[in-house]
C-alpha positions in Angstrom: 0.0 0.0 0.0 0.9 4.0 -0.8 0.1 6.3 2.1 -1.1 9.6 1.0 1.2 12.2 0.9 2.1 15.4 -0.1 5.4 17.6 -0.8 8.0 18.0 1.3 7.5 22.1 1.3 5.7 24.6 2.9 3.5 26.1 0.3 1.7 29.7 1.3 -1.7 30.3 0.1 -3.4 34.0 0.3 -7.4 34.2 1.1 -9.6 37.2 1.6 -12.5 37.0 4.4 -16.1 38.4 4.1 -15.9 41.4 5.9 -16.4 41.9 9.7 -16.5 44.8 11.9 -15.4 44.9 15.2 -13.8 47.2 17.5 -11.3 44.1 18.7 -10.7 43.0 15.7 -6.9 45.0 15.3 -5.8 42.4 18.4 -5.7 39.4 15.9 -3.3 41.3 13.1 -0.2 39.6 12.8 2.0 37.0 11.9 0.8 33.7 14.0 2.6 30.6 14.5 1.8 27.4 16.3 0.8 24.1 16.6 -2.7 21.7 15.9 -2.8 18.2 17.5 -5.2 16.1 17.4 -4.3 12.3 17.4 -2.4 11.2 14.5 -2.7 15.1 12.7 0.1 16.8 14.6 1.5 19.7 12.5 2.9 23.2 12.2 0.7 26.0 11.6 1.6 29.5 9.8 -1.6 32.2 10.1 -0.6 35.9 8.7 -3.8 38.4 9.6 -4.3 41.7 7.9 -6.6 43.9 7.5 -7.2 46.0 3.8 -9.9 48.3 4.3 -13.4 46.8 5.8 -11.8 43.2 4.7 -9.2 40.7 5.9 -6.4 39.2 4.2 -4.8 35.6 5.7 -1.7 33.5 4.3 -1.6 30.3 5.6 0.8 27.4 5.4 0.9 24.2 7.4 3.7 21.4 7.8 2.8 17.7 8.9 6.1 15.4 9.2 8.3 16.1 6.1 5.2 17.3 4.3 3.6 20.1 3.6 1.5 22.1 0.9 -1.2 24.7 -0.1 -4.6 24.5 1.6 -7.9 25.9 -0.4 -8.6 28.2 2.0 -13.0 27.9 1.4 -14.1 30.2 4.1 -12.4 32.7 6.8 -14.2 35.0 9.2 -12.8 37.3 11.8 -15.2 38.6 14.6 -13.7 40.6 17.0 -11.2 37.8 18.7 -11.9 34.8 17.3 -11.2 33.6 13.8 -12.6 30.5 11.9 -10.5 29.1 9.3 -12.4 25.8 6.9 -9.9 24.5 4.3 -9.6 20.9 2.3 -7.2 18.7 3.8 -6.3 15.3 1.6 -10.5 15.5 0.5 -11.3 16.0 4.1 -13.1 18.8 5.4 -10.8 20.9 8.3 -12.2 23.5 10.5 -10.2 25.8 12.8 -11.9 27.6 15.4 -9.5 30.4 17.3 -10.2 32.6 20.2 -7.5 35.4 21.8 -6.6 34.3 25.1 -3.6 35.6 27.0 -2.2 36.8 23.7 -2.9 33.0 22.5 -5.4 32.1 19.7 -6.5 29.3 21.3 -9.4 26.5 20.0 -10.0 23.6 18.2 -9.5 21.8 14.8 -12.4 19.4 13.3 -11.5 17.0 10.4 -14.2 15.4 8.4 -15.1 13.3 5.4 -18.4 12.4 3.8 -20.0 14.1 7.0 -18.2 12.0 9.3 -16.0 13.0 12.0 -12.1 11.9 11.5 -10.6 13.6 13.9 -10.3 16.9 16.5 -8.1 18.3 18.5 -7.0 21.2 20.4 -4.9 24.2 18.2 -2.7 26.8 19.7 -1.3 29.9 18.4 1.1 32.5 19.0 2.3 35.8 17.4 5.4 34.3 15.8 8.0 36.6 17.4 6.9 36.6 20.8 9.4 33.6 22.3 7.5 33.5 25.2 4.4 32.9 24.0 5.7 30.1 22.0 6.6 28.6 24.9 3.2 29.2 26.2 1.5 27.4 23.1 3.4 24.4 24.0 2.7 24.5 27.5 -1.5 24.4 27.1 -1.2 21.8 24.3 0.7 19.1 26.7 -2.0 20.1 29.5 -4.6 19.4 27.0 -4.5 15.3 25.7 -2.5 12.3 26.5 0.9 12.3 27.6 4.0 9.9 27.7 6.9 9.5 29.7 10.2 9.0 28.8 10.3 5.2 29.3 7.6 5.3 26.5 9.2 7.9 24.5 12.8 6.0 24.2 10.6 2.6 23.6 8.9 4.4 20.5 12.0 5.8 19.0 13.4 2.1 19.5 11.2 0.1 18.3 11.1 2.2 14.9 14.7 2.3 14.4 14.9 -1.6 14.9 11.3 -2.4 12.1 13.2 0.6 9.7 16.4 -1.7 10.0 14.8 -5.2 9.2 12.1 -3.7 6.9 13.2 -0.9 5.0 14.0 -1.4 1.5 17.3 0.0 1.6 19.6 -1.1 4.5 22.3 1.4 4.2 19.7 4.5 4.2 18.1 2.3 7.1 21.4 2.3 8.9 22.1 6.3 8.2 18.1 6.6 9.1 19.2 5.1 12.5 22.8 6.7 13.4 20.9 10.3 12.7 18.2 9.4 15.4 20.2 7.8 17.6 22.6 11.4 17.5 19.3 13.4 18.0 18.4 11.6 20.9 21.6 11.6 22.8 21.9 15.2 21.8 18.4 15.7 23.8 16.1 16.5 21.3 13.6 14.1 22.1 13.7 14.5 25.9 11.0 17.5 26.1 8.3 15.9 24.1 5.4 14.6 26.4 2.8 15.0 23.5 2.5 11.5 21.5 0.9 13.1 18.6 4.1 15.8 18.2 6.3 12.6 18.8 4.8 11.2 16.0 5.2 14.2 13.7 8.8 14.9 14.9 10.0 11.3 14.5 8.5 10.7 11.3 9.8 14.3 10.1 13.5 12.6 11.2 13.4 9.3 9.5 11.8 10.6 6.6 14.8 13.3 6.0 17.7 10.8 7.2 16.4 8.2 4.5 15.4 10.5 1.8 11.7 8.6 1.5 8.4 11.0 2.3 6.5 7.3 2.4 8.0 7.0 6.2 5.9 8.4 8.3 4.7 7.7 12.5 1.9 7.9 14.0 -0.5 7.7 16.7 -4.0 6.3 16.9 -6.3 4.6 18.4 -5.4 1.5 18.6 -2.9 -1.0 17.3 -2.0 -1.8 13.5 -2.3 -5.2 12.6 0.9 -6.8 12.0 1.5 -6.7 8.0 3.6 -9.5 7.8 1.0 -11.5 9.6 -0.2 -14.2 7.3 -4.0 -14.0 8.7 -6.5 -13.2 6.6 -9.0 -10.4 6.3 -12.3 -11.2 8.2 -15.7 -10.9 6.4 -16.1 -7.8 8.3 -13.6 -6.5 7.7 -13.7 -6.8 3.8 -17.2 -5.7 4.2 -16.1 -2.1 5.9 -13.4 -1.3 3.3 -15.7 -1.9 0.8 -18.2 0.8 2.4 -15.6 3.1 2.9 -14.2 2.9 -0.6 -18.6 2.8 -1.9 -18.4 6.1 0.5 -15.8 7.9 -1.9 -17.2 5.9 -5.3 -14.4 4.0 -5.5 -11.9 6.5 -5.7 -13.9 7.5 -9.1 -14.2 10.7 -9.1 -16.0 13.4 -12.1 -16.7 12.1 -15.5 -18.1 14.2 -17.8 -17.5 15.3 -21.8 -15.9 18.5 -22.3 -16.6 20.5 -25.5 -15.6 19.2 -29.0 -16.4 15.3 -27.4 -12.8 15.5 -25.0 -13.7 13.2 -22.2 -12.9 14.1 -18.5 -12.3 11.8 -15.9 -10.9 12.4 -12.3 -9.5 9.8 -10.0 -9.3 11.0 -6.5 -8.0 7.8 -5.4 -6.6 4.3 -6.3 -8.7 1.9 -4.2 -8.1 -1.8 -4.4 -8.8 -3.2 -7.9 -11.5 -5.7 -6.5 -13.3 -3.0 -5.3 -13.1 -0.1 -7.6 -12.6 -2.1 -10.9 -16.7 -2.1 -11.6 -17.0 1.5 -11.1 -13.8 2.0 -12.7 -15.2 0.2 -16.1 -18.6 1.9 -16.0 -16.6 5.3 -15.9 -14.6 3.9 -19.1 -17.8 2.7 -21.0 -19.1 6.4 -20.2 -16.5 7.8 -21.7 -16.0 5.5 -24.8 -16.9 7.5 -27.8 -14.5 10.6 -26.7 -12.2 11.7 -29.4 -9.6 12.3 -26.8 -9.4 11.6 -22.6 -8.5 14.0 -19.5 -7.4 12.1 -16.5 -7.2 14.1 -13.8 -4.6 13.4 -11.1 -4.4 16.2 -9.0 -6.0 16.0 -6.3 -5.0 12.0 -6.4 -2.5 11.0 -3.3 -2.0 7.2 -2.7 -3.5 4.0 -3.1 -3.0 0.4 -4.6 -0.6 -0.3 -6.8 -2.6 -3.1 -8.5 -5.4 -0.6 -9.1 -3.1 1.8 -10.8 -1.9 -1.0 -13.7 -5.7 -2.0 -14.1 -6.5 1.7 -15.1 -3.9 2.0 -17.4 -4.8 -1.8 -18.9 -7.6 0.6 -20.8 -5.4 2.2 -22.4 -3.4 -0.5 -24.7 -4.5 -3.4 -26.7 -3.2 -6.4 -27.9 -1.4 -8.7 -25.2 -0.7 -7.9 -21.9 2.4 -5.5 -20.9 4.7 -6.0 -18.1 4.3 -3.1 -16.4 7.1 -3.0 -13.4 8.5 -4.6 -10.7 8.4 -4.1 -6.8 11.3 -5.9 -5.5 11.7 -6.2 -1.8 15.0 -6.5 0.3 13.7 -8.2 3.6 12.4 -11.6 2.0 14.7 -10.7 -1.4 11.2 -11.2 -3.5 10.4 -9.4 -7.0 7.1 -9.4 -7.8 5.9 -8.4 -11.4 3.2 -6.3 -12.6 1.5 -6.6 -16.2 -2.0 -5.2 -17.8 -5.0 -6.9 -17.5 -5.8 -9.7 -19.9 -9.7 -8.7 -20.0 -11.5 -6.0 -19.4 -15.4 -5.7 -19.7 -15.3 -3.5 -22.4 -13.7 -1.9 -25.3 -9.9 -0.6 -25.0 -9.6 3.3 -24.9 -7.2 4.0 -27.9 -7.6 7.6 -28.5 -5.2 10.4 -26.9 -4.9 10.5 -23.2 -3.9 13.9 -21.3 -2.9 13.1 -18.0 -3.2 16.1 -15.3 -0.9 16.4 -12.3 -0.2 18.5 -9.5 2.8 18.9 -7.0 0.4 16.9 -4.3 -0.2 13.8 -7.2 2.1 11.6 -5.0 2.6 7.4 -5.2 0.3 4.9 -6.8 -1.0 7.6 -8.8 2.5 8.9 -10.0 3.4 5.3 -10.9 0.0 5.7 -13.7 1.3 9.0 -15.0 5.2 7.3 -15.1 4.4 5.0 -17.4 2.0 6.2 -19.3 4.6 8.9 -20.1 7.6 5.9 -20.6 4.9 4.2 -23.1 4.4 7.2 -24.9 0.9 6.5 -24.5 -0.2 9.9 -22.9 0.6 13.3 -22.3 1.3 14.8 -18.8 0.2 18.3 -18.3 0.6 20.4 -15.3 2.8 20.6 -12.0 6.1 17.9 -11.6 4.6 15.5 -8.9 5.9 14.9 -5.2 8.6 11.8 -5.8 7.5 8.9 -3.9 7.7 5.4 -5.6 8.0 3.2 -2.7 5.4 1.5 -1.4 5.0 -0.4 2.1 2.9 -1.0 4.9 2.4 0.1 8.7 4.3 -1.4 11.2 2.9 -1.5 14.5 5.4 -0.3 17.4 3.5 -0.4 20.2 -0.2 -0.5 21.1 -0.8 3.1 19.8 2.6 4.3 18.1 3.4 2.8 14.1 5.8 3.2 11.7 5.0 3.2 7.7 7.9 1.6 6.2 8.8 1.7 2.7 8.9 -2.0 1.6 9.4 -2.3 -2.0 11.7 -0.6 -5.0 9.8 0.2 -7.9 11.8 -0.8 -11.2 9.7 0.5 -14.7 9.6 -2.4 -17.3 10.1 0.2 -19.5 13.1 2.9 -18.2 14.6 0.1 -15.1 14.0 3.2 -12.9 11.4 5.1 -11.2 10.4 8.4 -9.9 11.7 8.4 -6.3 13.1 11.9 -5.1 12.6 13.8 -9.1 8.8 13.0 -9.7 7.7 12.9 -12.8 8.2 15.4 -15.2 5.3 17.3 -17.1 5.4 17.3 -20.9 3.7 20.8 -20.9 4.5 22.5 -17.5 1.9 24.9 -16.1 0.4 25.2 -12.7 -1.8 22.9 -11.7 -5.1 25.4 -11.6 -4.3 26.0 -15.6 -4.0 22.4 -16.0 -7.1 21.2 -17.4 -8.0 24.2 -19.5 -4.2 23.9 -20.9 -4.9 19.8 -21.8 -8.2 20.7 -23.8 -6.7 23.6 -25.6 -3.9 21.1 -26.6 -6.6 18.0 -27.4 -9.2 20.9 -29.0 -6.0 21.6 -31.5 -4.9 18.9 -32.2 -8.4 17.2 -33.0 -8.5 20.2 -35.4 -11.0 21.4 -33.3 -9.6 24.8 -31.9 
């Protein structure tokens, strides 16, 4: 499996807010800096607040582990003290809701998804040159949710190093990975952290930099991960909830539609597994069929299965199968090969495919564009993706802490390489808002259509 994830930058977004009146509303101005924290969403925040004229201007940025990026800021209100911020997050819905306190903005974030509650937390705020406040921030966020002691702390770090060393694709990054960690803890930088969300976040931040993989990430939940090496099977249960949660999000399918001069459009938001999404996936193809040309739209596409992302592309060539690529895996020294499907219930696509990406398009869904682009089969328009070609699995550390190790190196049947680190490369570079007008302009013209 692909975790999704995004670049490893901090991308600043501007946003304008509805105006508000207040006579306190001067005491929010200013550059803000803090932290959010629910469990298993620790990350930075950045909140700029100024006012032009009767309305307010915000730039916000945020950074989770090595990753960061550009929220669409949908809505922003200042009343007086308090601020609401509600942004997209990975498809999920995130609320911030600040009030000024002791010259803290002080609340709550609320993640959600199809109406359904993810995750919340408390989020804490302070003008970003006041050093003492800072220090404030950190002090109500470890009086507000679970805690750790150090025992705990130095078992975490532990038990990750020892799974990155017997798991992790590459053993000598593994063993930089662990002589970087094991420097930053004797060097104390672990030894404050009481939060087990911010542990998470700093740790993964850590091992993902030493190894040069975004894929590896920690966290903390709920409850354990299931061990992925176990050989037990999935439980009819539990087949029959990741099949309503992947029915919840259409299968990952997401718009399809036909764009002037007969250009089809179709979106995938995400690469759920093949025997669940491949139905929905073939009724979106049939749909489509009599297009003179196809937009697949990656964008907003982060993760997924592997297997998936080989049965989409199988629409797109005819004749016998193609091997695809190869995962090849260091801790049980296994290849394992990948090749397009046989049959598919319905007629092959064999018109021109545009393929839209974004600096967020990041994993199973860069391996599509990749080799569509190897094939010369399509045409990538928009942003050069985030670089991550490794896939692997959660590790559990402990009853609440895992680690997602990196299992696999991808090697292209086509180039013998991948897209680790570079991402793939846009044919026609533009950002990834002009993206889709760009691809029909280019499909319009050379249809003779434009």
């Amino acid at each position: 499996m692909m975790p999704a994830r995004k670049a490893a930058l901090v991308v600043v977004i501007a946003v304008t807010a509805i105006p508000r009146t207040s006579v306190l509303a001067q005491d929010v101005t200013g550059q803000w800096k803090g932290r959010m924290e629910p469990t298993n969403l620790s990350a930075e925040i950045e909140l700029d607040l100024q006012r032009a004229g009767t309305a307010w201007n915000a730039e916000m940025a945020y950074r989770a582990g090595p990753d960061g990026g550009s929220l669409p800021v949908e809505e922003l209100r200042v009343d007086g003290d308090s601020v609401f911020v509600r942004t997209q997050l990975e498809g999920a819905d995130m609320s911030l809701t600040l009030a000024l306190e002791d010259e803290l903005l002080l609340g709550s974030v609320r993640v959600t998804e199809n109406g359904s509650l993810l995750v919340e937390g408390p989020t804490a705020l302070a003008r970003a040159s006041d050093a003492s406040a800072q220090s404030r921030l950190l002090d109500w966020l470890n009086a507000q949710g679970e805690s750790i002691d150090a025992g705990r702390r130095d078992a975490v770090i532990e038990g990750a190093l020892q799974l990155l060393l017997a798991n992790y694709l590459d053993l000598d990054a593994a063993e930089r990975a662990d002589a970087e960690v094991r420097a930053r803890a004797s060097r104390g930088e672990y030894s404050s952290l009481t939060s087990p969300a911010r542990l998470a976040e700093l740790l993964g931040r850590d091992l993902a930099e030493a190894t040069g993989d975004r894929h590896v990430q920690v966290k903390f939940s709920a409850g354990r991960v299931s061990d992925p090496l176990a050989s037990t099977d999935e439980t009819e249960a539990e087949l029959e909830q990741l099949r309503r949660d992947a029915e919840a999000e259409n299968f990952g399918i997401g718009e399809t539609r036909v764009l002037e001069g007969n250009v089809g459009y179709l979106a995938f938001n995400r690469f759920f597994r093949a025997e669940l999404a491949g139905d929905a996936l073939a009724a979106a193809m049939q749909s489509l069929a009599t297009t003179d040309a196809l937009i697949v739209d990656l964008r907003e596409s982060r993760g997924g299965d592997p297997v998936m992302a080989v049965l989409a592309a199988s629409w797109f060539f005819e004749g016998r199968p193609r091997h695809w690529n190869d995962l090849v895996r260091r801790f049980d020294a296994t290849t394992t090969q990948f090749w397009t499907a046989a049959w598919l219930p319905g007629l092959r696509y064999t018109k021109p495919i545009y393929v839209l990406t974004a600096q967020r398009t990041f994993s199973a869904p860069e391996s599509f564009a990749y080799e569509l682009q190897q094939t010369g089969r399509a045409t990538i328009v928009g942003e050069l993706t985030g670089g991550g070609a490794h896939p692997g699995a959660w590790f559990p550390i402990d009853d609440r802490f895992a680690v997602f190790i990196p299992l696999s190196r991808y090697v292209s049947a086509v180039s013998g390489g991948d897209w680790e680190g570079t991402g793939v490369k846009p044919d026609v570079a533009c950002t990834a808002v002009e993206a889709l007008e760009c691809a029909h302009h280019i499909a319009l013209e050379r249809l003779g259509r434009e």
